[in-house]
N, C-alpha and C positions, 0 to 999 in steps of 0.2 A: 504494500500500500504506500502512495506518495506519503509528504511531507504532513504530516497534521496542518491545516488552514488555521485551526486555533487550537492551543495550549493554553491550560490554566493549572496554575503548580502549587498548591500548598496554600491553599487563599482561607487565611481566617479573617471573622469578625465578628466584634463583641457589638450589643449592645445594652449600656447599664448593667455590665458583668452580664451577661447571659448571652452566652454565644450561639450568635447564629449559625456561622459556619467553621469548620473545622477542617482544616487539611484536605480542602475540596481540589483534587486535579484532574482534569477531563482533557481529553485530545478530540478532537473533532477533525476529520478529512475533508479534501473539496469533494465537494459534489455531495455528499454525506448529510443526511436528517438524524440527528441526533437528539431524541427524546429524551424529556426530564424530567422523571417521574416521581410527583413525590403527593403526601398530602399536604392542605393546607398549614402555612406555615413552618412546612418543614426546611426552607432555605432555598427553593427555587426562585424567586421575586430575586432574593438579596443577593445571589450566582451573575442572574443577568444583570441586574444593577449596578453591580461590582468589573463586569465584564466589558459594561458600556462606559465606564468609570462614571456613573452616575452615584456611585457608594466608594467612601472612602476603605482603603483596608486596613487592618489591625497588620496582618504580613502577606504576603503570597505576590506571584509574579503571573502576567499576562502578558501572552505571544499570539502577534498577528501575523501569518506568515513569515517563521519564524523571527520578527522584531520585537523585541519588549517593546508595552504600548501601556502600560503602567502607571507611570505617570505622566502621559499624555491628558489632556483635557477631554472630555464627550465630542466636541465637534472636531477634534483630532485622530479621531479611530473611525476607520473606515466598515461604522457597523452600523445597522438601522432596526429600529426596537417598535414592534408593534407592542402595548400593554392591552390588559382586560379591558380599562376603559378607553373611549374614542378618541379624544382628543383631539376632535375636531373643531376649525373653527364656523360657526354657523352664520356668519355674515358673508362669508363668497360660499359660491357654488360649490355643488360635485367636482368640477374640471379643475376650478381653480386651489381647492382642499389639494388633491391628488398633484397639482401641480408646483404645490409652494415650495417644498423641497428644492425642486429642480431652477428656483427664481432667488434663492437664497444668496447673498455674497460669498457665498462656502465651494456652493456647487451649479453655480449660476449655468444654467445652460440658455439654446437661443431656443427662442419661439417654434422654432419647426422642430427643432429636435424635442423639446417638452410635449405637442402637440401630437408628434407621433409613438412617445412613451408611455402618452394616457391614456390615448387609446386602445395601445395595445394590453396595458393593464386593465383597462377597462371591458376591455373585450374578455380577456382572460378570465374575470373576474364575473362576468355577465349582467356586468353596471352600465353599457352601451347608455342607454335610451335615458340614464339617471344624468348623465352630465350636466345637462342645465339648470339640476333641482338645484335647492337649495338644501341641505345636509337636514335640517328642522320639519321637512317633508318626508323625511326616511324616514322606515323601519329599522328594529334595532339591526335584524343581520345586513341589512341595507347598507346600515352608516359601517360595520365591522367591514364589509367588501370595501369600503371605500379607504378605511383605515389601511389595511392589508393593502390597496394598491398604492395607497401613498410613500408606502413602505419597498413595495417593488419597483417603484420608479427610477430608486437611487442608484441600483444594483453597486451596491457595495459588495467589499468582499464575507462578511457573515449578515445574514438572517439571525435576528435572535425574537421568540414569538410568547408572549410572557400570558397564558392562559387568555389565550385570545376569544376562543369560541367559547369560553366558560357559562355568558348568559346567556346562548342561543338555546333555543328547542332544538330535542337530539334528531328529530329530522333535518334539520336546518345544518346543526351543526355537524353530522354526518357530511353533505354536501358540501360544504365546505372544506370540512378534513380531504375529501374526495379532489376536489377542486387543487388545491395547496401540494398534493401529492403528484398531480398530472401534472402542475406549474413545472415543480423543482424536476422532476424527469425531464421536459423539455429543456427548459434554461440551465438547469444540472447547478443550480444553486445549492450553498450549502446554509444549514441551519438546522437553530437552538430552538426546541418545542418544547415550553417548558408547562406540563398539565397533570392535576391531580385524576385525571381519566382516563383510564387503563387502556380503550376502546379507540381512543385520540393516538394514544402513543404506539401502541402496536398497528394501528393503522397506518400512521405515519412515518415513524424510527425505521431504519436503519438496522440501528441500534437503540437500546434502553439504556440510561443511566437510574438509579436506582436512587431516590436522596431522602433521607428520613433523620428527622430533628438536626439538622445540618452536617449529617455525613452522608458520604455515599459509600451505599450499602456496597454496591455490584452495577458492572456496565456488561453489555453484551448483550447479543443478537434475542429474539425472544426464544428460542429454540434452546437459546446454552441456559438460561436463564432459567428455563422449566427443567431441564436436564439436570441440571447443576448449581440449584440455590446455595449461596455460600452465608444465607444471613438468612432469620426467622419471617423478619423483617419484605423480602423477598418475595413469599409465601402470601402477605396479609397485601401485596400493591398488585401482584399480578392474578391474573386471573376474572373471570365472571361465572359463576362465584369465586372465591381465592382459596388458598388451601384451607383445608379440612386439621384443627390443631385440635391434637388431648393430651391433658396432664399424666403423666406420669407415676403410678405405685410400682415401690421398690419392695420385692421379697425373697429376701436369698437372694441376691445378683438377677433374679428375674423382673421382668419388667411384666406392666400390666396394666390395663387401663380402669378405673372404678367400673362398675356396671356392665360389662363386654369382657367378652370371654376368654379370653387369648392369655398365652403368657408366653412371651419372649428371651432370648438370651441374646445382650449386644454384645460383641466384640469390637473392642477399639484399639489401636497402638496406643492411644496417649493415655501417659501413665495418671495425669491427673483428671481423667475421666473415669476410669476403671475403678469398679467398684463405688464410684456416688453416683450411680446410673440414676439416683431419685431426683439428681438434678436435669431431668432431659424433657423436655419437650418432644414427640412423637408427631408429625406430620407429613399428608397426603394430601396430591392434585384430587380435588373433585374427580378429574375425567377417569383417575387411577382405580377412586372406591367402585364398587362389585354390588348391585345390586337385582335382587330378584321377588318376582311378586307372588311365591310361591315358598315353603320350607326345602332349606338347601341345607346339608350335614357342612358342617365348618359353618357357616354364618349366623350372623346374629340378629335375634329378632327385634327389630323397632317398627314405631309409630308413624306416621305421616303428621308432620305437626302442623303444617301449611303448604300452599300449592299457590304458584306466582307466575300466569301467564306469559310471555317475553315475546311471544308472536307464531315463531314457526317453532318451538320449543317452551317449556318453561320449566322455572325451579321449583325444586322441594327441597323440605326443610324432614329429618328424621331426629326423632329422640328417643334416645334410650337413657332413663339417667338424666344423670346432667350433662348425658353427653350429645353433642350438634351436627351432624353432618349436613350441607345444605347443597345440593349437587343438581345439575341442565338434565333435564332427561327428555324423551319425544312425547309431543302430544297426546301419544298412548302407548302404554293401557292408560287407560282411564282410572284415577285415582282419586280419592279424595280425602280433609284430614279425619284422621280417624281408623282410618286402614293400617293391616302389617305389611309390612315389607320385611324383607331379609337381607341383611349389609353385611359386604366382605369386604375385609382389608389386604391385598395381596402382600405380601411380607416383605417381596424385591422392592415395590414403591413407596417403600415408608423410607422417612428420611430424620432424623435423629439432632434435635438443636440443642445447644444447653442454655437453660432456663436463665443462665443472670446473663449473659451477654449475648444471647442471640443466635452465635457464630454456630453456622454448621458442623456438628460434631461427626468426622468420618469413621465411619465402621459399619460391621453388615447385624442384621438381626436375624436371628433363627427363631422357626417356630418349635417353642416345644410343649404347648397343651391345649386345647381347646375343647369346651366343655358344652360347646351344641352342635 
């Protein structure tokens, strides 16, 4: 792979002792969508802020094709920031919003060549017919296409996209995701999508970057990421549903879930997990658990706690216990709450956390009892 387009090394920052980010370092490629996934407030706003130099840093270093760009000023980095809100101005028009950028003493372009930028953003965008409004005429996804072209106008060298489609309807904001993906294919632009929606970023990304209470957890493809969670953390951003997590009973080095019938032996190299197995978390992909609408020897019987339409599929929710599995299954059989089902856990696709830090714990579990 070429050169990363952007590096970011070691970027902390406090605010009022309470750190936002923490040794945040990302490489981003040309041509490359790079998702940033995290929930609300967990340090994606404060990443691109920081990236735009609109946030000062506590430390850390930023590279624009390969140049530190650091302490460079905002209108000194060759980057362009769509945020959640619009930010548009409502006394000129569509044309003239989408065009200010390009009329600026920064980036001052002439007349025909702004004239023929807008429109093609505009086209791209399916704003054609909007140019003469006035911005105060629009709808909300209306004024965000406009936002978004104002943004593509500049073509710098990074996109960075700060939970842009956040308050669209998810029709809306599908097409859009939709739209933003066929852009960067053609123009082979690169950019920072930074969304607490799971559905955005895998649609979008490339790659995932993983970011929770201002660390990143994990970056990689969504395929390595479900293969190989290296953080609990992981488990609870990706996914619709996300993984399937139960606590842990320790008996004799066996392991075993409250209420569910199994009992496990893990094997691990490391010597400070051996033997306090009561510290482990136990977790599985939805798509992994086993279920059947009939009695099956080895599974477990539970309940249908709830049933949640989703279109061409929907969720259910199972309880046994206090324990939750909530997994996509097909529009039939037909179920409803109230019903048993029978839940399997295949023993290859459990994957093993420890309880105070998260981090994936390696080693394999064996089955050795089962008691339906």
């Amino acid at each position: 792979m070429n050169a990363p387009r952007l590096s970011i090394v070691g970027l902390n920052k406090s605010f009022a002792h309470k750190h936002a980010l923490t040794d945040i370092s990302l490489d981003i490629h040309a041509g490359e969508i790079l998702a940033l996934l995290g929930p609300t407030g967990a340090g994606k706003t404060t990443t691109i802020r920081a990236i735009a130099g609109l946030e000062s840093l506590s430390s850390g270093r930023v590279y624009l094709n390969g140049s530190e760009i650091t302490q460079l000023s905002p209108t000194d980095r060759d980057v362009a920031v769509v945020f959640e809100g619009f930010n548009l101005l409502p006394t000129l028009s569509v044309y003239d919003n989408i065009a200010f950028p390009l009329r600026s003493t920064i980036y001052r372009e002439t007349e025909e060549v702004i004239s023929e930028r807008v429109n093609k953003a505009a086209d791209n965008l399916r704003i054609s017919l909007l140019l003469s409004r006035k911005v105060n005429q629009l709808s909300g996804g209306e004024r965000q296409r406009v936002a978004i072209a104002r943004a593509l106008v500049r073509r710098p060298t990074l996109y960075m996209f700060d939970e842009p489609l956040s308050a669209l309807d998810l029709k809306l904001r599908e097409s859009l995701v939709a739209e933003l993906r066929e852009m960067q294919r053609m123009n082979g632009a690169t950019m920072l999508y930074a969304t607490h929606d799971y559905g955005s970023a895998a649609s979008l990304g490339h790659r995932i970057a993983l970011i929770e209470n201002g660390h990143i957890l994990q970056v990689g493809t969504l395929s390595d990421l479900i293969a190989t969670p290296r953080h609990i953390g992981v488990g609870r951003l990706i996914g619709s549903p996300a993984m399937v997590f139960f606590d842990v009973l320790n008996d004799k080095d066996m392991l075993s879930i409250e209420g569910l019938p199994w009992k496990w032996r893990f094997d691990t190299s490391l010597p400070a997990v051996a033997g306090i197995t009561q510290g482990l978390i136990l977790g599985i992909w939805p798509e992994d658990v086993e279920l059947e609408f009939s009695p099956r020897t080895g599974f477990a019987q539970c309940e249908v706690h709830a049933t949640d339409y989703r279109g061409l599929d929907r969720a259910i929710e199972l309880r046994r216990g206090t324990n939750r599995v909530r997994k996509a299954i097909a529009l039939a059989p037909a179920v409803q709450r109230g019903d048993s089902c029978w839940l399997g856990l295949p023993t290859s696709k459990i994957f093993a956390f420890n309880a105070q830090t998260g981090e994936r714990v390696p080693g394999s579990l064996t089955l050795l009892e089962s008691h339906e």
